[in-house]
C-alpha positions as CSV (number, residue, x, y, z in Angstrom):
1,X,0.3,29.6,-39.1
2,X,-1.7,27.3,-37.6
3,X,-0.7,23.2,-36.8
4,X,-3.4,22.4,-39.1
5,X,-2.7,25.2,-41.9
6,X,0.9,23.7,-41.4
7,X,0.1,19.9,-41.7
8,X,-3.0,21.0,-44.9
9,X,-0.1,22.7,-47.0
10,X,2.1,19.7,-46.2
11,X,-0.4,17.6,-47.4
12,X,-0.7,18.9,-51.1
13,X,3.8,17.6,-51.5
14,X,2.4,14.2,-50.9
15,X,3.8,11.9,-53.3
16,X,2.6,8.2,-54.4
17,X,4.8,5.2,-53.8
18,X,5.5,3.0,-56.1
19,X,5.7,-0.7,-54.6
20,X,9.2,-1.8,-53.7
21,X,11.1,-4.8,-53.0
22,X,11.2,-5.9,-49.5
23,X,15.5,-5.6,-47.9
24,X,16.6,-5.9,-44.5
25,X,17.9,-2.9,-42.7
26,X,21.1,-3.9,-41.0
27,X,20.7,-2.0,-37.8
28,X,17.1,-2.4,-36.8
29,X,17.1,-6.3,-38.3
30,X,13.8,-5.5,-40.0
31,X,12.2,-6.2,-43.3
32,X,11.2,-2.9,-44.8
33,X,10.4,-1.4,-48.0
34,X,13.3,-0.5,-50.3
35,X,12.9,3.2,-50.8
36,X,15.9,3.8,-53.2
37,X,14.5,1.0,-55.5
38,X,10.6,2.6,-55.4
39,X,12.0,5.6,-56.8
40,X,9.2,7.4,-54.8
41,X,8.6,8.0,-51.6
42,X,5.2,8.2,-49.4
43,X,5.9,11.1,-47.8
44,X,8.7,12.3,-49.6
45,X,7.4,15.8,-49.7
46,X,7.3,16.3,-46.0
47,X,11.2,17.3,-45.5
48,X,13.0,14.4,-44.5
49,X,12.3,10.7,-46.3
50,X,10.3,10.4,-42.7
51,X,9.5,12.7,-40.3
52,X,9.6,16.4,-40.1
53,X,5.6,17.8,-40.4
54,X,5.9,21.6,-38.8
55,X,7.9,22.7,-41.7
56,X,10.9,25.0,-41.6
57,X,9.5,28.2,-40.2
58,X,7.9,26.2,-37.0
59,X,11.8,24.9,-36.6
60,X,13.6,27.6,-37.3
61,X,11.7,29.6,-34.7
62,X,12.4,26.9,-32.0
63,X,15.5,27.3,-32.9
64,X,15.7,30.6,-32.6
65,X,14.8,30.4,-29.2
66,X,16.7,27.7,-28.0
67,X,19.5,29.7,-28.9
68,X,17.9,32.8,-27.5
69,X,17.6,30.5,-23.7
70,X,21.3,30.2,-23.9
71,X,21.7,26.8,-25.9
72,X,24.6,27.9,-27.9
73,X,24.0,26.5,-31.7
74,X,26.3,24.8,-34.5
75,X,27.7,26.7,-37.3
76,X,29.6,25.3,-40.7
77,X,31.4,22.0,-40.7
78,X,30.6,21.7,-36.8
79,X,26.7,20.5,-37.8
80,X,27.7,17.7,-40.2
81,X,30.3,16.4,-37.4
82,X,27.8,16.3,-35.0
83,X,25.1,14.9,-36.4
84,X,27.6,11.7,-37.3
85,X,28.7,11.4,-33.7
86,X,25.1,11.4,-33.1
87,X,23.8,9.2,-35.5
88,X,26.6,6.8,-34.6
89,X,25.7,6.6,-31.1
90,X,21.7,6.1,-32.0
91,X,22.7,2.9,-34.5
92,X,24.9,1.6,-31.9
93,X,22.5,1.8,-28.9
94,X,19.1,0.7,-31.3
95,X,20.7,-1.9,-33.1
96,X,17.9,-5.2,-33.2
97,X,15.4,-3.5,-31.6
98,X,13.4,-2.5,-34.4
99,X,13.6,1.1,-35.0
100,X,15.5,2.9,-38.0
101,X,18.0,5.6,-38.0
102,X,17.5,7.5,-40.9
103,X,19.3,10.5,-42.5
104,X,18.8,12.6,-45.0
105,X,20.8,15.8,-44.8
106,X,21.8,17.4,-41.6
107,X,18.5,15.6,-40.0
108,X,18.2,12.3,-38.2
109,X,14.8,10.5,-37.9
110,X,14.1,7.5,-35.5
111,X,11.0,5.6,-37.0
112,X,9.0,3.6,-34.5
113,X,6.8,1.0,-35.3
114,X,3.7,1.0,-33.9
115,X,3.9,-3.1,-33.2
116,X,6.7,-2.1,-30.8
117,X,5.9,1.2,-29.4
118,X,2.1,0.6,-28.8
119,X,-0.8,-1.6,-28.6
120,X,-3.3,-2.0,-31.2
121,X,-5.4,1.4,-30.7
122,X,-3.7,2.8,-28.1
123,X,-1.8,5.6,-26.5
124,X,-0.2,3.9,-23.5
125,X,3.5,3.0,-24.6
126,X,4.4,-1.0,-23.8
127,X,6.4,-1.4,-21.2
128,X,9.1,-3.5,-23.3
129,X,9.9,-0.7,-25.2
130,X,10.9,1.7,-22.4
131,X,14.0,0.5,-22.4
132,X,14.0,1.6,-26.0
133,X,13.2,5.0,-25.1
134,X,15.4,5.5,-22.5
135,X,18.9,4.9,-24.8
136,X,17.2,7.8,-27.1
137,X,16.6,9.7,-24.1
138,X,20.3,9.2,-23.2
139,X,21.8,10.3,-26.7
140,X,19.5,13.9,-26.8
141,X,20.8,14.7,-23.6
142,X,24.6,13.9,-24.1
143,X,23.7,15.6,-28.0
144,X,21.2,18.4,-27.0
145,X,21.8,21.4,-29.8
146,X,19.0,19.8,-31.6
147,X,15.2,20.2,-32.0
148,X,13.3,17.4,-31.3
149,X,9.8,16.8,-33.3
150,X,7.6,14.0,-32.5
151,X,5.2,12.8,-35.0
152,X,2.8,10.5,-34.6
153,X,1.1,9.0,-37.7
154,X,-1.8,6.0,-38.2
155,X,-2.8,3.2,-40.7
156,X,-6.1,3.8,-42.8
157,X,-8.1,2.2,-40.8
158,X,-11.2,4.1,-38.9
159,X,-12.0,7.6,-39.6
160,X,-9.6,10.8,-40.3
161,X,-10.8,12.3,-36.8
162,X,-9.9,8.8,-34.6
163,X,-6.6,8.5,-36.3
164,X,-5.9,12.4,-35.9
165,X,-6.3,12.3,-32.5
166,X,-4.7,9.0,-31.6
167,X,-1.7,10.1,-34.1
168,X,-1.4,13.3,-31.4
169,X,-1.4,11.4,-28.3
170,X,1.0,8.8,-29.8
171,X,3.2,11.4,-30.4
172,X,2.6,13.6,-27.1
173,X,2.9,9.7,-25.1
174,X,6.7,9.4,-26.2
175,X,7.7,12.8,-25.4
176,X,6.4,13.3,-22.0
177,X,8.3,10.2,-21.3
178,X,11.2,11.4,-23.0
179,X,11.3,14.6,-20.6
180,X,10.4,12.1,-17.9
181,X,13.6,10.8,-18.4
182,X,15.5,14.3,-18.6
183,X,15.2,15.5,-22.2
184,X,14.5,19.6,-22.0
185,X,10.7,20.1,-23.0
186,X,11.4,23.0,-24.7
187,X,13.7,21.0,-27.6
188,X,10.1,18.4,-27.8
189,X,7.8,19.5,-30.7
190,X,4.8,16.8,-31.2
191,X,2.6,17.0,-34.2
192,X,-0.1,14.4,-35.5
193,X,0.3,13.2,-39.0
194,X,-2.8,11.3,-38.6
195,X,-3.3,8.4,-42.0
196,X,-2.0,11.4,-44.5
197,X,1.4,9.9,-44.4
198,X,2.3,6.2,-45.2
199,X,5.3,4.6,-45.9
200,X,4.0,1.4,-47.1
201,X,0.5,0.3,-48.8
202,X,-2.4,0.0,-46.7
203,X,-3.8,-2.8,-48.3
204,X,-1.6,-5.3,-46.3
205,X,-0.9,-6.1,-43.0
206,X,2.4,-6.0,-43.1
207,X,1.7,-2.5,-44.7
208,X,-0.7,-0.5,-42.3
209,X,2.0,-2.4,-39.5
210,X,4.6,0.2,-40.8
211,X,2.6,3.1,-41.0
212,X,1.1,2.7,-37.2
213,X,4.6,4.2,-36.1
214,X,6.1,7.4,-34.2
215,X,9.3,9.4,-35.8
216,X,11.1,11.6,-33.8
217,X,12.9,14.3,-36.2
218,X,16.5,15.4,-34.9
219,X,17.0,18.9,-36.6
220,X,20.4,20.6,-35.3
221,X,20.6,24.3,-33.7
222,X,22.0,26.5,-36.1
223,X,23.5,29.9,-35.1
C-alpha cells in the first residue's frame, strides 16, 4: 500500500472537534486545548490522540525488521515498563520547552509546535530548538527498541499540494537531524499529514499556531 493510499484511508477516521476549554499542560508550560473536556478529538482516528499516520501494517513491518537486523524486541509486562522509563525521561528532559509528551497506550508522541521548531513557511529547523532535539535524540538512543515516525502536519492556509510537501520536508528536517545526532535511520519513518489533521480550529491564530507542528510517534518493538 501506497503512502498516499495509507494517509487517503486514514483520512476517512477523521473526526470533528468540538471546541474546548483552554488548560495548561504542566510539563511543556503551554496553553493548549483540553482534549478530555472536547469529548472529540481532531485526529482521533489516526491511532494515537496525535501522531501515528502509516497505520499498523507499515509499523509492524518495521518492526519486523528491526527485529530481523538483530534489535531484540519487548514482550509482555516488559513493553509497558519501558515505555514509562521512557516517557519519564522525555517529561524530565522537555519540561518548559514547549513540546508535549503524550501517551495513549503503549505509544509515546512528542508534539512540536511549529512556532518553536520552524519559521513561518519553512523547512529549515531554528537553531534554538536544537537543543530541543538533541535531549530527544539522547533518550531514543539510550531507549532504542522503538520505531520512530515523524509526521509533519500544516495549518489551512495555501493550497493542499504546498502544505503536502512542506508537511514532508518538516518531517524529513527533524529526522535527518535526529540521525545526525546518532539515532539509527532505520527506526526513522517520516510521513506528511499535510492540513488533513488539526488539533485546534483554523479559524484563529492561536489555532493554525498548533497545528503547524511535527509529532514524532514512539511505537515499541514487539517480539
Amino acid at each position: 500500500m501506497t503512502k498516499n493510499n495509507i494517509l487517503a484511508g486514514t483520512a476517512m477516521l477523521v473526526a470533528v472537534l468540538v471546541a474546548g476549554c483552554q488548560t495548561t499542560d504542566p510539563y511543556s508550560g503551554q496553553r493548549q486545548q483540553n482534549r478530555t473536556g472536547t469529548g472529540a478529538l481532531i485526529g482521533a482516528g489516526i491511532g494515537i490522540a496525535a501522531g501515528l499516520l502509516t497505520g499498523d501494517s507499515a509499523v509492524e513491518r518495521r518492526q519486523h525488521a528491526l527485529i530481523g537486523a538483530g534489535l531484540g524486541g519487548l514482550a509482555g509486562a516488559a513493553v509497558g515498563n519501558y515505555q514509562d522509563r521512557q516517557q519519564a525521561a522525555l517529561r524530565e528532559k522537555l519540561q518548559g520547552t514547549g513540546v508535549d509528551v503524550a501517551r495513549k497506550g503503549d505509544n509515546i508522541t512528542l508534539n512540536m509546535p511549529g512556532n518553536v521548531t520552524f519559521a513561518f513557511n519553512s523547512a529549515n529547523i531554528d537553531p534554538q530548538f536544537y537543543t530541543v532535539l538533541n535531549d530527544v535524540a539522547g533518550v531514543l538512543r539510550e531507549y532504542d527498541q522503538t520505531v520512530v515516525e515523524v509526521a509533519g502536519h500544516t495549518d489551512s492556509v495555501g493550497s493542499d499540494e504546498v502544505n503536502q510537501r512542506l508537511s514532508e520536508q518538516r518531517a524529513e528536517a527533524v529526522a535527518q537531524y535526529l540521525v545526525a545526532q546518532g539515532v539509527q535511520r532505520e527506526r526513522l519513518i517520516t510521513v506528511g499529514g499535510g492540513k488533513r489533521y488539526p488539533i485546534a480550529s483554523n479559524d484563529t491564530e492561536a489555532g493554525r499556531a498548533a497545528n503547524r507542528r511535527v509529532e514524532i510517534t514512539l511505537v515499541p518493538i514487539q517480539s
